[in-house]
N, C-alpha and C positions, 0 to 999 in steps of 0.2 A: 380463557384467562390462565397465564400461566403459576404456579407456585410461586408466589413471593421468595426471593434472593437472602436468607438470613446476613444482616451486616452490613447493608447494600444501603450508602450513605448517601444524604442530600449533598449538593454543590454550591456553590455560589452561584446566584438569577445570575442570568444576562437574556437579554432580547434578543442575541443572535445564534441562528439554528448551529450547535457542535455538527463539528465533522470528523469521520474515521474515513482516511484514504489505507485501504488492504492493498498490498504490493505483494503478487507471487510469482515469482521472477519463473520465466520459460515456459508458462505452461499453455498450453495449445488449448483452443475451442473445441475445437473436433474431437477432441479426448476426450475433455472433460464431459462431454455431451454423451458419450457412451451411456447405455444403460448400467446403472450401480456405480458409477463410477463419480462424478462430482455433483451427486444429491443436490445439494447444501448450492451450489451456484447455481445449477440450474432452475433450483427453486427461487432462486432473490433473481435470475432473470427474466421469469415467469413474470413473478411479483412485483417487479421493480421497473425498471428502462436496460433496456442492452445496445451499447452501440461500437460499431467493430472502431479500428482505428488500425493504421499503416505507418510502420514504423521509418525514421531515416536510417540512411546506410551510412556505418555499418552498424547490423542489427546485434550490438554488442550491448553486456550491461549497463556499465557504468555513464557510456553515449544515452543509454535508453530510459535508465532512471533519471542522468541527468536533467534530458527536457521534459521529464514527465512532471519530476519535482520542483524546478524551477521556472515552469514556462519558458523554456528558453529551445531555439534549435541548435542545432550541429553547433553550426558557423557562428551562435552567439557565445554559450558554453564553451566551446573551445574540444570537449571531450573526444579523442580518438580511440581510447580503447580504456581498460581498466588500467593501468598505469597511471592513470590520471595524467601525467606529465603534458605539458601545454596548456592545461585546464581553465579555464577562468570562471571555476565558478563561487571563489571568497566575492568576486564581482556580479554574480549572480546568484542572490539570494533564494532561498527556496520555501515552500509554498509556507511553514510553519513562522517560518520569518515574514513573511508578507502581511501572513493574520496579525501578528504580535505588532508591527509597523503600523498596521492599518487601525487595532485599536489596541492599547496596549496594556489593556487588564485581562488579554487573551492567552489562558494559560494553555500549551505546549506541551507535547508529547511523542517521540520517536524511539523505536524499539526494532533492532534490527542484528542477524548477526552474521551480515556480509559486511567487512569492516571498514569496506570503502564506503560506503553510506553515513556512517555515522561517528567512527575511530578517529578521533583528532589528530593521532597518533600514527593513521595509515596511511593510504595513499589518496584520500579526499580530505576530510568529509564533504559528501557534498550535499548532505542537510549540517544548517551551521551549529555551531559549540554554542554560543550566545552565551559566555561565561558569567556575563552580570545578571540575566535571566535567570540562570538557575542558582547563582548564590540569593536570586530574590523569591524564590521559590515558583518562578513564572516557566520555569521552561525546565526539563528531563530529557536525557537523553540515555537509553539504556542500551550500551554495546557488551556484543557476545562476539566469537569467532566460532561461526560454521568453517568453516575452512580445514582448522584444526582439529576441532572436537566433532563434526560431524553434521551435518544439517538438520535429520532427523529429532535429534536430541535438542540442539538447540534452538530449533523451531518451535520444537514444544514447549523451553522455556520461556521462547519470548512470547509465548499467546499464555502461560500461567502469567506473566509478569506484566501483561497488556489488562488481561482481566482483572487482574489485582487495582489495575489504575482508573480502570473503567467503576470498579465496584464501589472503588474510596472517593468517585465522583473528581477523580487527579487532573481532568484536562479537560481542552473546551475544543480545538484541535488538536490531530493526533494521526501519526503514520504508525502503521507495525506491518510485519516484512516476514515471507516467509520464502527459502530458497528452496527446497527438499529437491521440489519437483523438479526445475533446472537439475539440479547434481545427475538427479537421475537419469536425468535426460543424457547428459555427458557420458555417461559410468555406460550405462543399459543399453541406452538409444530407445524409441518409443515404440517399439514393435513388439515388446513381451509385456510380461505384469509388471516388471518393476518401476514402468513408470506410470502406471495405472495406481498403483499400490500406493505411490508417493503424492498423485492425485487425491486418492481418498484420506490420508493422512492429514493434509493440508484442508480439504473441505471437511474432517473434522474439525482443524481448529478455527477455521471460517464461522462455523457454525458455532463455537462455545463463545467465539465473541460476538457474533451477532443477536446472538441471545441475549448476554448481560447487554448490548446497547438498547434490546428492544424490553426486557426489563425497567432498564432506569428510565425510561417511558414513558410503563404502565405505572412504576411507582410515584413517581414526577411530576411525571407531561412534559417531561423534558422531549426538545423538539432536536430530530440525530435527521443526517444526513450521513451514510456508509457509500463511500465510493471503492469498488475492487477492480485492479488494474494489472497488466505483466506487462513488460516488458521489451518482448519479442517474442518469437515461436520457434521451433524447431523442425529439420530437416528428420526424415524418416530413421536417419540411421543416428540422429542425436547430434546436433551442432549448430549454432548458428554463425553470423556475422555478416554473410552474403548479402545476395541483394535477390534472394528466390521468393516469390509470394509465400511461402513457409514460413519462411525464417523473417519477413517482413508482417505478417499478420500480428494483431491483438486486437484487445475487445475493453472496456470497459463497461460494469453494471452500476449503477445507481438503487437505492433503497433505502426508503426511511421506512421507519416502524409507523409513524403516523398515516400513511400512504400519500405520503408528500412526492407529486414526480417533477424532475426535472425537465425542464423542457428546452434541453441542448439537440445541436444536431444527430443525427442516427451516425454520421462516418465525422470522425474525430480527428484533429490529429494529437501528438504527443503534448506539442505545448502548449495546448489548448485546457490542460486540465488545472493547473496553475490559476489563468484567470478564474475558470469557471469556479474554481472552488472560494474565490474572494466574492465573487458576483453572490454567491449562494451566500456570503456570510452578509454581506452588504444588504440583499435584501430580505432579512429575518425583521 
């Protein structure tokens, strides 16, 4: 039993199981699976359900969160690259909108700061604004720029500011997003430490959020479903977009605190994760 969370607030019931989808954009299996190197996943794959998943081409961002978040492919999304430009995804709602759709006392929560994900302002979003949501206090959307200030730094902020949400009991579903590991993959390429280093960074903040969800738990009984997910992968010297088993690989884990498993297929594909995550709320 771990220490009780001092401050760590009740939520409003609901019957249906919360869920946290973690997005860390680029980062490869095979690394993370090194010895010392991604603890913290490799334990919640142990403990949990793992199953690989093959991304469409091109194995680009904005393509790749797009069907991840929306249930949607290539050809429905519209998405060809991070420019967004041809996009359709105001027409394609995404996975945070579906719960809210589906029942609509379902409070909302995205934290991310690549700002095409979430910047109304940029060149998506392609998780929605829901502007009447959150002047009703149903829906939060908290945007940073990695880009400009750095991934590092603000990955850390957004896993202080996810906790922060997780602890005041702020949401019932909920995306939070971390890039480190991607940058570094571009900057380094995956053959030294610094992209090892940028693994272990990010499975620490894996780890301080999976903690307070399996906290509000033991404090609770609150019933969590944590889905952790990328992207695409990278080629050895840092890059993707192609169409190389590399650069087309990912993985998603599954893990509840309660040892609740899911009983999805072992090989996934992207827009598969959308349904599944409404399926998991439907039958709580």
């Amino acid at each position: 039993m771990r220490e009780p969370i001092p401050g760590l607030r009740p939520a409003p019931e609901t019957k249906r199981r919360r869920i946290l989808l973690i997005g860390l954009d680029g980062l490869r299996w095979d690394i993370a699976a090194e010895d010392n190197v991604g603890t913290t996943l490799q334990k919640l794959a142990e403990t949990g359900s793992f199953h690989q998943m093959t991304m469409e081409v091109p194995t680009i961002s904005a393509p790749g969160w797009g069907s991840i978040l929306t249930g949607s492919t290539h050809a429905q999304h519209g998405l060809k690259d991070n420019s967004c430009v041809g996009g359709r995804t105001w027409n394609r709602p995404d996975f945070l909108s579906q719960c809210f759709y589906q029942a609509q006392e379902t409070r909302t929560f995205a934290a991310a700061g690549w700002p095409v994900l979430v910047d109304l302002h940029g060149l998506g979003p392609i998780i929605h604004p829901r502007i009447e949501q959150q002047f009703a206090g149903l829906h939060r959307v908290i945007v940073r720029d990695g880009e400009t200030f750095g991934y590092p730094a603000v990955d850390a902020e957004i896993t202080s500011i996810t906790l922060a949400a997780l602890k005041s009991g702020g949401f019932d579903v909920g995306f939070t997003y971390c890039c480190d590991v991607d940058d570094a993959g571009h900057i380094h390429g995956l053959q030294g430490n610094h992209y090892r280093e940028a693994i272990k960074r990010v499975d620490a903040h894996v780890k301080s959020v999976t903690d307070m969800v399996a906290a509000r738990h033991e404090a609770f009984g609150e019933e969590w479903l944590v889905i952790l997910t990328t992207d695409h992968g990278h080629v050895d010297e840092g890059g993707h977009g192609g169409d190389s088993a590399r650069e087309r690989e990912s993985w998603v884990i599954t893990r509840s605190p309660d040892d609740y498993t899911t009983d999805w297929e072992k090989e996934l594909r992207p827009e598969e994760i959308t349904p599944l995550i409404l399926q998991e709320r439907n039958a709580s």
